[in-house]
C-alpha positions, 0 to 999 in steps of 0.5 A: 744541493745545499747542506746544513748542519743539524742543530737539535731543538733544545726544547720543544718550543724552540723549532723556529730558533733551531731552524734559524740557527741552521740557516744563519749557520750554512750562511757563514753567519754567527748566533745565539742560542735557541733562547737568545732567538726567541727572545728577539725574534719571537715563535710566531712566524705566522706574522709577517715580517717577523723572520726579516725584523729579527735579521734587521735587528741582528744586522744579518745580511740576509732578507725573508719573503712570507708566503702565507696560505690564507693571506697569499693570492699565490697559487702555484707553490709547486713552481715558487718552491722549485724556482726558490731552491734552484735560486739558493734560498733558504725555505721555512716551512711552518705547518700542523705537526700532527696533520703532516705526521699523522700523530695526535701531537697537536703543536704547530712547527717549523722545519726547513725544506731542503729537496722537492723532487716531483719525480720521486716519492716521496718528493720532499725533504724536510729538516726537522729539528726536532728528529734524532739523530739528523733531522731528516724527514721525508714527506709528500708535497701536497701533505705539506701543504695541506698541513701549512694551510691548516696551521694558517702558515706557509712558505718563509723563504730566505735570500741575501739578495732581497731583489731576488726576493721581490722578483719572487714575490711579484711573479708568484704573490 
């Protein structure tokens, strides 16, 4: 099982840089601060190839596939994202915090989904940078995919091999 080291949110429009911290780093890969992140790579996932052009620009070895619900033909999540975690790959995941937290904070945001587990329950492990004291939140996957759909987001899967990637994408997009 892959293990990342927690890195808080140091503000509360910083989830997407924290995020991206937290994969550079289980990567081996240097990084700037939250700040410096946003400042290249933007906060609005929700466009393609944002996660892959702040790679390009930084010159990082690593590649993002964007599965977005409203823009993706993929109907089978459930089997992309088992298949993704056992090939390794990083997942962001971008969704409304209040329809997956049932909370009236309305924000959109990003976390890393580290587990999905059909047979438990709940079967999904996200990382939220944004939850003291380690980030750890447990979810139910159709919750999450409920609340990604409502953010118009989705899945921002994350390789070195970027052929990997593109298998994934021609077998489930």
């Amino acid at each position: 099982m892959k293990t990342y080291k927690f890195l808080q949110q140091e503000d509360k429009f910083l989830c997407l840089p924290a995020c991206l911290q937290m994969v550079l780093d289980r990567n081996s890969l240097e990084f700037d601060s939250q700040i410096k992140i946003l400042e290249e790579c933007g906060n609005n996932i929700r466009k393609i190839n944002t996660i892959d052009n702040f790679f390009r620009l930084k010159q990082y070895p690593l590649h993002c596939l964007d599965f977005i619900f409203t823009r993706s033909f993929c109907r089978d999540f459930d089997e992309l994202t088992k298949e993704a975690l056992n090939l390794d790959c990083d997942i962001l995941v971008g969704y409304a915090y209040e329809n997956l937290y049932n909370t009236l904070k309305k924000a959109d945001h990003v976390s890393i989904l580290k587990n999905y587990n059909k047979k438990t329950k709940p079967n999904t492990t996200l990382i939220d940078p944004a939850v003291d004291p380690d980030g750890v939140v447990y979810c139910n996957f159709d919750e999450l995919i409920k609340s990604m759909f409502t953010a118009d987001d989705g899945f921002h899967i994350i390789h070195k091999d970027k052929n990997l990637l593109e298998r994934l994408r021609n077998k489930y997009h």
